[in-house]
C-alpha positions in Angstrom: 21.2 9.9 12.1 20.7 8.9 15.5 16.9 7.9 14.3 18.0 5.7 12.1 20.2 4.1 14.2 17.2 3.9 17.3 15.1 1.9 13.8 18.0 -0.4 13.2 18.6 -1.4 17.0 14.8 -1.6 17.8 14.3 -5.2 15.6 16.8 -7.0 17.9 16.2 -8.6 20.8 18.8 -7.8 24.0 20.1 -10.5 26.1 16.8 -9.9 28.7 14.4 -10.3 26.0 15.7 -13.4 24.8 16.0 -15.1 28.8 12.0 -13.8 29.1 11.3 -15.3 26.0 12.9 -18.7 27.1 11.2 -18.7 30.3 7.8 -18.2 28.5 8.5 -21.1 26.6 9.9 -23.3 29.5 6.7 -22.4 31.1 4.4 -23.0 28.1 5.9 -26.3 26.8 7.7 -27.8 30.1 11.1 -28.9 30.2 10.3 -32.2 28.7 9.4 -31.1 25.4 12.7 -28.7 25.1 14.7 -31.1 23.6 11.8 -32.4 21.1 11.5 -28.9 20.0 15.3 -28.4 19.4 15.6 -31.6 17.0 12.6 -30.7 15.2 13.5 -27.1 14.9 17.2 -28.0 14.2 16.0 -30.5 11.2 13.8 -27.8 10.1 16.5 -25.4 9.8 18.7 -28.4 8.1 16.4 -28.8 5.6 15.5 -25.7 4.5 19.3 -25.2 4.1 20.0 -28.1 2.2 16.9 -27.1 -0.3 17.7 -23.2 -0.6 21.0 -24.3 -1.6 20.0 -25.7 -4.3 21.7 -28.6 -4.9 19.5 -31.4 -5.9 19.3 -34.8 -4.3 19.3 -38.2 -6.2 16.0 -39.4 -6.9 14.8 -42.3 -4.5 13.7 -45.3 -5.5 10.3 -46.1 -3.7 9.1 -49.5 -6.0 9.0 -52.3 -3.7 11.6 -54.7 -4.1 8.5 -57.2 -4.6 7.5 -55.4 -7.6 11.0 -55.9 -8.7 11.7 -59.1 -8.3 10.3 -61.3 -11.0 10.4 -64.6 -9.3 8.5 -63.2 -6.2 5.4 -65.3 -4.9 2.0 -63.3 -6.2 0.5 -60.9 -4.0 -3.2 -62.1 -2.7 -5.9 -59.9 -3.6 -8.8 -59.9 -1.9 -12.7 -58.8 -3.4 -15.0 -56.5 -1.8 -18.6 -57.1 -2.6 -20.5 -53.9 -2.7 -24.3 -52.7 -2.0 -25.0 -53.1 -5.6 -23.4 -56.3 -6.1 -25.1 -58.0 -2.5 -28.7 -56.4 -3.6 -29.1 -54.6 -0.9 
C-alpha cells in the first residue's frame, strides 16, 4: 500500500519543482518572451478544447468576393515566356 501510494505521488510536481522549473524558463527564454508564450500556449490549449469537444464549426467561406461578384472589373493576367518558348 504505501508503494503504491510513493508511485502515485512521484508523477507530480511539488510547489519547489514547479518555481525551478519557472526560473529555468525565465532564464532560458527571458522575461520578454513570457507573455508571447502564454498567449500561444493559452490559444493552444483553446483550441485543442474547442476541437476535442467536438462540436463542429460552420464552414468558412474563403472565395474572394471578386470571384463573387459578377460585375467585377477582370483580373490582369500576365504571360511568362519560358526557355523553350525564348529558344534558349
Amino acid at each position: 500500500m504505501v508503494i503504491e501510494e510513493t508511485i502515485l505521488r512521484a508523477g507530480t510536481p511539488g510547489p519547489w519543482e514547479l518555481i525551478l522549473i519557472l526560473l529555468i524558463v525565465l532564464l532560458v527564454f527571458g522575461a520578454g518572451k513570457l507573455p508571447q508564450i502564454g498567449d500561444a500556449l493559452g490559444r493552444g490549449i483553446r483550441n485543442f478544447k474547442s476541437a476535442s469537444s467536438g462540436k463542429k464549426d460552420e464552414p468558412v467561406d474563403v472565395t474572394p468576393k471578386a470571384l463573387e461578384d459578377k460585375d467585377a472589373k477582370p483580373v490582369k493576367t500576365v504571360e511568362v515566356e519560358t526557355k523553350e518558348q525564348q529558344g534558349a
